[in-house]
N, CA, C and O atoms as a Tinker XYZ file with bonds, in Angstrom:
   380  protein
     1  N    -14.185000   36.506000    4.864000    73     2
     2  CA   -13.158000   35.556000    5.281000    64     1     3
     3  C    -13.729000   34.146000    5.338000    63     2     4     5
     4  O    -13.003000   33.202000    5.025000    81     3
     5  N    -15.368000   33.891000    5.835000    73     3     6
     6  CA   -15.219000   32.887000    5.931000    64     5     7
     7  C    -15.710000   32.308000    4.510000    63     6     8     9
     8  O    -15.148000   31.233000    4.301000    81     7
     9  N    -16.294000   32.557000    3.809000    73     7    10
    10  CA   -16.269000   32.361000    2.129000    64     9    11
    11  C    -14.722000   31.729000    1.808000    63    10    12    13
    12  O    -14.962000   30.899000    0.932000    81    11
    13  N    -13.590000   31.703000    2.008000    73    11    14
    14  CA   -12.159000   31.694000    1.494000    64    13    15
    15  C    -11.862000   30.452000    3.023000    63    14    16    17
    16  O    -10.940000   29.650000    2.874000    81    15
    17  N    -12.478000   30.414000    4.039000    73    15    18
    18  CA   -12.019000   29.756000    4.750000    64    17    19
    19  C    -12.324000   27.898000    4.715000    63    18    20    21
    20  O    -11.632000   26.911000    4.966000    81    19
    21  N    -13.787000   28.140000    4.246000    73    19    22
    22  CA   -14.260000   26.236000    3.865000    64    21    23
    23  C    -13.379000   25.778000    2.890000    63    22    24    25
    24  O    -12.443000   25.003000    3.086000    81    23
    25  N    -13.783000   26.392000    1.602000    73    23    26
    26  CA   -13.049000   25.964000    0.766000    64    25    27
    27  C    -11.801000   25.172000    0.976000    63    26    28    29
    28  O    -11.589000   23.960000    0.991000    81    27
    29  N    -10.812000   26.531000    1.182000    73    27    30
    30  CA    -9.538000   26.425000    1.548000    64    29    31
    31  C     -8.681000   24.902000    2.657000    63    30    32    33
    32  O     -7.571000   24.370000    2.649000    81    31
    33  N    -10.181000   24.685000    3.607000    73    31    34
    34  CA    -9.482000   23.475000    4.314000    64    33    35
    35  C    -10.105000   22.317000    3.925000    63    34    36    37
    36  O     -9.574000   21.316000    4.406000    81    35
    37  N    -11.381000   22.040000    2.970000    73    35    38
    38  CA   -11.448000   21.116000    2.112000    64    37    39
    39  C    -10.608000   20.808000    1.344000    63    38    40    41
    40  O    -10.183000   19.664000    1.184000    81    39
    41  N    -10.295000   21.683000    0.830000    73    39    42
    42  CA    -8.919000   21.198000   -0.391000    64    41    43
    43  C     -7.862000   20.657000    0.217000    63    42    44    45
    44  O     -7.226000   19.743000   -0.308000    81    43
    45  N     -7.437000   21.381000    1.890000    73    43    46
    46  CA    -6.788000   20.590000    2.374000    64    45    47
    47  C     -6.660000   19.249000    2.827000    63    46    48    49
    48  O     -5.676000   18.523000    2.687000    81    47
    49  N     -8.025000   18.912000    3.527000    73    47    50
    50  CA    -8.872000   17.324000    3.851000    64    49    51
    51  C     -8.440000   16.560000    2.280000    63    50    52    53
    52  O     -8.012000   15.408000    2.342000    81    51
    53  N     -8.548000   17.144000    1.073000    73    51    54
    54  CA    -8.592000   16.338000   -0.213000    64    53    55
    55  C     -6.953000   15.978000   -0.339000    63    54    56    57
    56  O     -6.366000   14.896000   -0.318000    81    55
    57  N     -6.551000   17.140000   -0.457000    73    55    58
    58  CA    -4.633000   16.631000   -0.646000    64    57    59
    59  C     -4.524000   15.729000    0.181000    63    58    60    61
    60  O     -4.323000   14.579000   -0.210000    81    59
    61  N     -4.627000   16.023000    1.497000    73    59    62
    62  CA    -4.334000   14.841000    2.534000    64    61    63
    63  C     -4.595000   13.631000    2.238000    63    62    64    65
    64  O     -3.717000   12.844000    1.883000    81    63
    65  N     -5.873000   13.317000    2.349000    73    63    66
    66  CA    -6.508000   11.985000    2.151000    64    65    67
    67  C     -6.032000   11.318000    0.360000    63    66    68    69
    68  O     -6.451000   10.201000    0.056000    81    67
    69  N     -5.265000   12.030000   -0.552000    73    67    70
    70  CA    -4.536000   11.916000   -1.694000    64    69    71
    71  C     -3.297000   11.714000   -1.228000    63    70    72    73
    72  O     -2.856000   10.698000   -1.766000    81    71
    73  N     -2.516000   12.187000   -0.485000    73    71    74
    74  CA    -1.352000   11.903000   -0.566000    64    73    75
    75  C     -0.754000   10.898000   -0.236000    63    74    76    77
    76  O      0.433000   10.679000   -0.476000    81    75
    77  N     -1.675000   10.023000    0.478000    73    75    78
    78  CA    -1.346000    8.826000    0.914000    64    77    79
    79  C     -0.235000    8.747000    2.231000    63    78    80    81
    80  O      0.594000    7.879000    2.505000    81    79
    81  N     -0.554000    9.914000    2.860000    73    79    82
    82  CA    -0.275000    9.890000    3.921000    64    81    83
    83  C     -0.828000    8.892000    5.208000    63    82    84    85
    84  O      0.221000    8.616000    5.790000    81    83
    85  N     -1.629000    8.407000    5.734000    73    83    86
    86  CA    -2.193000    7.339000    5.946000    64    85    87
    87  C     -3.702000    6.516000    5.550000    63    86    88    89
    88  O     -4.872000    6.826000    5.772000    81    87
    89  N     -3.148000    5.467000    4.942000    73    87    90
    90  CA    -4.232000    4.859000    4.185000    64    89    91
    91  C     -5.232000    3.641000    4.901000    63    90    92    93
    92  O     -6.191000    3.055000    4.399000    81    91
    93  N     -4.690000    3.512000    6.126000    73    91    94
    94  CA    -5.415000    2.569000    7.124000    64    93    95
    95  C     -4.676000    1.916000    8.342000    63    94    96    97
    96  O     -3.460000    1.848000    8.526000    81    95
    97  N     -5.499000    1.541000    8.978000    73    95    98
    98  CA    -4.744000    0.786000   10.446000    64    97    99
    99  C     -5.299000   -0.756000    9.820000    63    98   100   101
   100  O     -6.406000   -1.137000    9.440000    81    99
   101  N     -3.809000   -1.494000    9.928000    73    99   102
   102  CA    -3.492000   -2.912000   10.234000    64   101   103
   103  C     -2.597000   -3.513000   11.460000    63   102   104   105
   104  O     -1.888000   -2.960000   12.301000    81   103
   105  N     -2.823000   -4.440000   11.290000    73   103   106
   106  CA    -2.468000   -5.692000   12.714000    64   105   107
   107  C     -1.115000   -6.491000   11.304000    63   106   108   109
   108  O     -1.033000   -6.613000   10.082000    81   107
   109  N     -0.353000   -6.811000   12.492000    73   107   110
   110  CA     0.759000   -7.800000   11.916000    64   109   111
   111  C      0.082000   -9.144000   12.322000    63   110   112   113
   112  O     -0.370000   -9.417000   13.434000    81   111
   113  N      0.101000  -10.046000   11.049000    73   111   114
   114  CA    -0.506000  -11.182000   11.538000    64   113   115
   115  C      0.606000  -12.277000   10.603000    63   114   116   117
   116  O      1.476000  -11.860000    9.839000    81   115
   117  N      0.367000  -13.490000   10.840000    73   115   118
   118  CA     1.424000  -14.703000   10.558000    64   117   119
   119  C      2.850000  -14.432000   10.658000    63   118   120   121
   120  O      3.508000  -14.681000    9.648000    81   119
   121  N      3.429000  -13.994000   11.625000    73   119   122
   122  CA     4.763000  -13.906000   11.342000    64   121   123
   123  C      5.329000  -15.104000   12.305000    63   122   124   125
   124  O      6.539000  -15.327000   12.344000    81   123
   125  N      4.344000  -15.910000   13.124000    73   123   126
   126  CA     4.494000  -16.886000   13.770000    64   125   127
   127  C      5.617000  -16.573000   14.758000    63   126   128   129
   128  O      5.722000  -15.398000   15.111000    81   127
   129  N      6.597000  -17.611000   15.322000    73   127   130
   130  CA     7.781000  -17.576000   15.744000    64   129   131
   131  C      8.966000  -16.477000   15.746000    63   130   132   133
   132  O      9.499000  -15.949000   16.723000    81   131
   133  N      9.216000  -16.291000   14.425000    73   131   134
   134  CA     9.146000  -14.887000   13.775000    64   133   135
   135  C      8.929000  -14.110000   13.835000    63   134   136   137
   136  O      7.723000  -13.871000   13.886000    81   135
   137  N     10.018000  -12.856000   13.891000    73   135   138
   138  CA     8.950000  -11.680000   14.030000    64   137   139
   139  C      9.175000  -11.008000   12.468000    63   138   140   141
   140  O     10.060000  -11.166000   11.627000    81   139
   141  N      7.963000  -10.202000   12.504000    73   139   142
   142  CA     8.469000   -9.542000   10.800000    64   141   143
   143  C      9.349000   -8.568000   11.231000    63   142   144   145
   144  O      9.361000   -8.073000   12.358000    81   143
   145  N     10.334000   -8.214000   10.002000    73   143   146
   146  CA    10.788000   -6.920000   10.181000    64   145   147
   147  C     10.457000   -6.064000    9.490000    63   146   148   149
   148  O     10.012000   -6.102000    8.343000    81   147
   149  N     10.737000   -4.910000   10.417000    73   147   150
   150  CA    10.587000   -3.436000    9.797000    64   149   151
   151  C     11.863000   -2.604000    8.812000    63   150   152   153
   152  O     12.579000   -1.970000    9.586000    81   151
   153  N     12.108000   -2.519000    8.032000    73   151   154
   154  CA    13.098000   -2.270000    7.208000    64   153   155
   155  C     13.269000   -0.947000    6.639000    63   154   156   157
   156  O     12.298000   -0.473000    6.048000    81   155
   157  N     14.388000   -0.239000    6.721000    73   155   158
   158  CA    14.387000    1.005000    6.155000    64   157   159
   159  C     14.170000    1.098000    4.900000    63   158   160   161
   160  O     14.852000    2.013000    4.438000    81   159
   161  N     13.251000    0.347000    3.764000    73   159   162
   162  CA    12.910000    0.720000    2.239000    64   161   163
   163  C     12.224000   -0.497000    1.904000    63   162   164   165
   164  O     12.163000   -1.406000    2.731000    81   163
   165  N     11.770000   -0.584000    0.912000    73   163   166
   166  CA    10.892000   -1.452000    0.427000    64   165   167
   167  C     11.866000   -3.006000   -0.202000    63   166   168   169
   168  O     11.770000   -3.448000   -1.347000    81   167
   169  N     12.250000   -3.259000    0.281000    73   167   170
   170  CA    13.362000   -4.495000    0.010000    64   169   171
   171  C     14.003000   -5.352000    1.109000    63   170   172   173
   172  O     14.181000   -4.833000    2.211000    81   171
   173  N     14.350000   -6.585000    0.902000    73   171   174
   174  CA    15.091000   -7.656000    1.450000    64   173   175
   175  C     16.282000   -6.871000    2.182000    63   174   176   177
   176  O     16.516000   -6.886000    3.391000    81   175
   177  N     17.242000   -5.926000    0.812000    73   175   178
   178  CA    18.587000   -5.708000    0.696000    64   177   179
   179  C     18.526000   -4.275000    1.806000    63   178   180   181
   180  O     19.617000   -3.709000    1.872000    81   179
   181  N     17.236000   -3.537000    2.798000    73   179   182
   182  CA    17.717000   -2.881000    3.424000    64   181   183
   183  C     17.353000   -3.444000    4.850000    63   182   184   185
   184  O     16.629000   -4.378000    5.194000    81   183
   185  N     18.184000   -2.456000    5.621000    73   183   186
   186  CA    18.941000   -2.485000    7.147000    64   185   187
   187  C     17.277000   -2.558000    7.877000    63   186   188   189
   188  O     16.288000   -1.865000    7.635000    81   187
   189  N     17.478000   -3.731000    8.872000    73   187   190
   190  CA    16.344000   -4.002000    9.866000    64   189   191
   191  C     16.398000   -3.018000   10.927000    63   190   192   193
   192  O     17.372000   -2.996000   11.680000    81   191
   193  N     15.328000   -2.109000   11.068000    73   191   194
   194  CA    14.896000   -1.645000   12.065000    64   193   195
   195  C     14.957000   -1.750000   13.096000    63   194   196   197
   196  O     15.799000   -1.225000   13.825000    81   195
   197  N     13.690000   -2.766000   13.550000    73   195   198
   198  CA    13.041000   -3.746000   14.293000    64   197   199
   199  C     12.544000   -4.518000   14.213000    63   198   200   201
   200  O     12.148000   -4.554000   13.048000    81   199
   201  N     11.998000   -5.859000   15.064000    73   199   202
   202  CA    10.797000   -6.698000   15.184000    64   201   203
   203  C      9.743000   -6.333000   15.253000    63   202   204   205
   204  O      9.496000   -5.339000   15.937000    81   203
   205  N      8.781000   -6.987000   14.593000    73   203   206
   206  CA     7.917000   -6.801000   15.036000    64   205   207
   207  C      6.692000   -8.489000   15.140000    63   206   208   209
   208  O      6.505000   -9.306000   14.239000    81   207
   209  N      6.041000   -8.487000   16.673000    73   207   210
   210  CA     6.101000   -9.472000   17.023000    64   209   211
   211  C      3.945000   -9.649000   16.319000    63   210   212   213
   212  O      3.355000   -8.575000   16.200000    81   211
   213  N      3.235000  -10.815000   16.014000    73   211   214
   214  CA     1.906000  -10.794000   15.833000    64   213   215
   215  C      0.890000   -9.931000   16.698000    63   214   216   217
   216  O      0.857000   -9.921000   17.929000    81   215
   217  N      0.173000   -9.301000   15.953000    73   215   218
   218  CA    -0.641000   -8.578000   17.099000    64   217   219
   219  C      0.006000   -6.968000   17.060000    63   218   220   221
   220  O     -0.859000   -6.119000   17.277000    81   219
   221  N      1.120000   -6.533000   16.863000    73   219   222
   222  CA     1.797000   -5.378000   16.497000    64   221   223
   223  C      0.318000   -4.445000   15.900000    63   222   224   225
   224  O     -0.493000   -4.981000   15.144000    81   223
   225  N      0.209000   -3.409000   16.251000    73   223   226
   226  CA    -0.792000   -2.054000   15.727000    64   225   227
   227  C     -0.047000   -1.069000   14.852000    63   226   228   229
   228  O      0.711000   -0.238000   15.353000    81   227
   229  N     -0.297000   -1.172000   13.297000    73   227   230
   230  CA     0.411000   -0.444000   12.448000    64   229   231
   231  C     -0.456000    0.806000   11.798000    63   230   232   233
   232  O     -1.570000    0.285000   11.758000    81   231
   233  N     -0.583000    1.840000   11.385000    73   231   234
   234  CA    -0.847000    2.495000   10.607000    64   233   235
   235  C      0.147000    2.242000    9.257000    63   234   236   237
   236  O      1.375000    2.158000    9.279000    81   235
   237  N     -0.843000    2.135000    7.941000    73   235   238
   238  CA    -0.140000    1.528000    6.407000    64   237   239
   239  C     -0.256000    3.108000    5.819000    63   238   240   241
   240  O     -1.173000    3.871000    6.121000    81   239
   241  N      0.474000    3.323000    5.231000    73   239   242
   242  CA     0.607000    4.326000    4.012000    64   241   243
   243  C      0.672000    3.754000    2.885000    63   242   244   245
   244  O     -0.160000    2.905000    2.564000    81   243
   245  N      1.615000    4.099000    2.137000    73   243   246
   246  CA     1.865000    3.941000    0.655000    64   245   247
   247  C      2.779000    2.935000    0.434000    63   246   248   249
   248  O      3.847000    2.705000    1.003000    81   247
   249  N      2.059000    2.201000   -0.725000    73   247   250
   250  CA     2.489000    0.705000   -0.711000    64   249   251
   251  C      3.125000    0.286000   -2.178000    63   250   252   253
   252  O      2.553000    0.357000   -3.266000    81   251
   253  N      3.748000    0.074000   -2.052000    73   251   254
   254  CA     4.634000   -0.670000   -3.473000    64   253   255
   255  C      4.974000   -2.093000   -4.269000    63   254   256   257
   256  O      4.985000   -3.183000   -3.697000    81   255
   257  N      5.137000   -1.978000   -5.111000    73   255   258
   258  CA     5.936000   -3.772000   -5.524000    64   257   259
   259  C      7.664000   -3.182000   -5.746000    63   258   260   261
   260  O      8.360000   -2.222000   -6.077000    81   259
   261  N      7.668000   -4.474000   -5.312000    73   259   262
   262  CA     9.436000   -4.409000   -5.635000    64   261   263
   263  C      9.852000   -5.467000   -5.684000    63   262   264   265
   264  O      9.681000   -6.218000   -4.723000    81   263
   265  N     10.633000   -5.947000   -6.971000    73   263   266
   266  CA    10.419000   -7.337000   -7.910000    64   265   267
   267  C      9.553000   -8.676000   -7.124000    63   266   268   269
   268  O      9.769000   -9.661000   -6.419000    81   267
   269  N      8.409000   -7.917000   -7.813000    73   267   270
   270  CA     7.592000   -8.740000   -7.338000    64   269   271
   271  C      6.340000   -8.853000   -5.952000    63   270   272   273
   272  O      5.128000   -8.969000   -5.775000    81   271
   273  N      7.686000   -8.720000   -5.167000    73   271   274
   274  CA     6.824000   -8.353000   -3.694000    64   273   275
   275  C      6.400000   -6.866000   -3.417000    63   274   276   277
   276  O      6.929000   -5.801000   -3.733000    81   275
   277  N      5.210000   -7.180000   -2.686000    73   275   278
   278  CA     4.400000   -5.768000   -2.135000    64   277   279
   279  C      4.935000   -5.644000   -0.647000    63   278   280   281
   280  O      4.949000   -6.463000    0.272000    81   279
   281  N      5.480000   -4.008000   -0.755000    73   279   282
   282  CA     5.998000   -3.606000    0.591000    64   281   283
   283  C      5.013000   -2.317000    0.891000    63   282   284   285
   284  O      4.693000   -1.456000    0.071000    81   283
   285  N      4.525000   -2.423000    2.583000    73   283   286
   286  CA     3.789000   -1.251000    2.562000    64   285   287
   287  C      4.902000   -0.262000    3.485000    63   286   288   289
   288  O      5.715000   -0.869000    4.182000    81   287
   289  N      4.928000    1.213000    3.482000    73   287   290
   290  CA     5.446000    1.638000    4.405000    64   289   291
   291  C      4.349000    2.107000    5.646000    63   290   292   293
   292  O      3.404000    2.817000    5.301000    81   291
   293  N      4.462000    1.747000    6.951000    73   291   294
   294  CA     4.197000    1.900000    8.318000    64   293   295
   295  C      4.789000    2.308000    9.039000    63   294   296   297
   296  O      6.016000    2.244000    8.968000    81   295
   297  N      4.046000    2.987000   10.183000    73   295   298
   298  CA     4.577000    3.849000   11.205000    64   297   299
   299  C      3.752000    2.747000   12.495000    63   298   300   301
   300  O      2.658000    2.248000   12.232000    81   299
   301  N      4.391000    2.505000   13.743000    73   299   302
   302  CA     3.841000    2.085000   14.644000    64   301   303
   303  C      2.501000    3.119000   15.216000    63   302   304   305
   304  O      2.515000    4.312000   15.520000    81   303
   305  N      1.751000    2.447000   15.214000    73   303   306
   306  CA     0.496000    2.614000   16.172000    64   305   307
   307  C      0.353000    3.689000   17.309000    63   306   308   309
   308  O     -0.366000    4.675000   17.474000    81   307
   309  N      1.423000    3.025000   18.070000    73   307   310
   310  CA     1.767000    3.228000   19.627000    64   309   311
   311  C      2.709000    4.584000   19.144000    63   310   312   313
   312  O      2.299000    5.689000   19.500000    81   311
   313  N      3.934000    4.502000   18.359000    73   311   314
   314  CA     4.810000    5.032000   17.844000    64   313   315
   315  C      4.520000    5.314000   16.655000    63   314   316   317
   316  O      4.561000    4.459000   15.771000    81   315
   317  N      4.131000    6.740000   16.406000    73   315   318
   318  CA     4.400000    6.815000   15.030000    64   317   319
   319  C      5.748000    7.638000   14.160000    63   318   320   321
   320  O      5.899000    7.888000   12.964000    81   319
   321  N      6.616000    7.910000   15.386000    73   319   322
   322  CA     7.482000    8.446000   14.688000    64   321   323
   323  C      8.164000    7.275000   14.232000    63   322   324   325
   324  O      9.032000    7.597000   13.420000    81   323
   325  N      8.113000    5.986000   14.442000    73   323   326
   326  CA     9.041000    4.984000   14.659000    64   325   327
   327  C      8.154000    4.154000   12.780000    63   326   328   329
   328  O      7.121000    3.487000   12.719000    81   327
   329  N      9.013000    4.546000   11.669000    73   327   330
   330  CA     8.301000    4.447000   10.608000    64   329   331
   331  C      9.306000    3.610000    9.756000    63   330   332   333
   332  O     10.505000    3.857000    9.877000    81   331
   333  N      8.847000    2.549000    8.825000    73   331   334
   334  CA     9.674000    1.553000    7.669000    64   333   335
   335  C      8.432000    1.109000    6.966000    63   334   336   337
   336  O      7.267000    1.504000    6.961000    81   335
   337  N      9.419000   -0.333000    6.080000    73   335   338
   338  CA     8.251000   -1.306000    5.169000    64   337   339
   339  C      8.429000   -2.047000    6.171000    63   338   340   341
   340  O      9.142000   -2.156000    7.168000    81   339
   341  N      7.206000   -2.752000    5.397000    73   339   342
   342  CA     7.399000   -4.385000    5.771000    64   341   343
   343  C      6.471000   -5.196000    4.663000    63   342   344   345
   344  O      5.651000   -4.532000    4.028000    81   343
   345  N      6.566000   -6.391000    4.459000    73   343   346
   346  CA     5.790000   -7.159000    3.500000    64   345   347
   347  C      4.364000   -6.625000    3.907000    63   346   348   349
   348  O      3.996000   -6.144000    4.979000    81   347
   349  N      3.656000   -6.854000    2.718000    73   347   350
   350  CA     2.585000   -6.789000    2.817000    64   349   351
   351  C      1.551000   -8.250000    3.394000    63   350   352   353
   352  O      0.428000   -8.160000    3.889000    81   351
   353  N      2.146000   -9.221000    3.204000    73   351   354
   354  CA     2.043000  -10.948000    2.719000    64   353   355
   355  C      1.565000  -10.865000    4.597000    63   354   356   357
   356  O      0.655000  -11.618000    4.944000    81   355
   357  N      2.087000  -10.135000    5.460000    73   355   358
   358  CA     1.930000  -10.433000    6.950000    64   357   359
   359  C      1.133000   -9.133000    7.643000    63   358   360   361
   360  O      1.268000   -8.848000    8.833000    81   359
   361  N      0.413000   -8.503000    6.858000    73   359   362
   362  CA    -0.566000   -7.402000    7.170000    64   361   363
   363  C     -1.900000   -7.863000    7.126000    63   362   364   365
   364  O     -2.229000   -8.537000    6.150000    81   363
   365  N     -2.988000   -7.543000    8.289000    73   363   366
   366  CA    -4.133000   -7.973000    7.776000    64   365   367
   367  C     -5.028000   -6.900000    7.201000    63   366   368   369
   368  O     -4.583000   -5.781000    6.947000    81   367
   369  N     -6.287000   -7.236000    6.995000    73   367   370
   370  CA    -6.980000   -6.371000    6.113000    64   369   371
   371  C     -7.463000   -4.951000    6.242000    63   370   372   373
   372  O     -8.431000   -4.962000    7.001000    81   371
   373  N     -7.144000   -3.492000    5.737000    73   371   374
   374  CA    -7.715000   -2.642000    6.464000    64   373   375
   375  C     -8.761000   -2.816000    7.094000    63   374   376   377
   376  O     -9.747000   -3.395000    6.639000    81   375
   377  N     -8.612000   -2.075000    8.821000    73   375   378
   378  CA    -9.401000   -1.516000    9.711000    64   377   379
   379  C    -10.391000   -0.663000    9.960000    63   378   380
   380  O    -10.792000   -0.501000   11.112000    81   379
């Protein structure tokens, strides 16, 4: 059994860390006055979430362009069920 057991949860550690299930912890930074929002999809054209104010603790996943702009999707820190995009342009550098 345990011959079949390493293996088996390496491959799992590998899918995981492939699937882009989480790819790093970032901080919301320049959104100044502003808060960024969190948006249900990678675009302008969807429905705001929430605020989110500088200093915000994000975990980033999987990140996209969409004409043009890079949207990452995030789950709060604190909250991770609480999950959208947001620009990338106001993320700082993986953690």
């Amino acid at each position: 059994m345990r011959n079949f057991t390493v293996p088996a949860l390496l491959g799992i550690f590998i899918l995981a860390g492939c699937s882009g299930l989480v790819s790093g912890n970032t901080v919301v930074e320049r959104a100044g006055d502003d808060l960024l929002k969190l948006r249900a999809g990678p675009g302008l054209n969807y429905n705001v979430i929430l605020g989110l104010p500088d200093g915000t603790q994000l975990n980033r996943r999987n990140c996209v362009t969409e004409l043009g702009q890079r949207w990452c999707q995030v789950s709060l820190a604190a909250a991770p069920q609480v999950t959208g995009y947001v620009s990338a342009d106001y993320l700082s550098s993986e953690r």
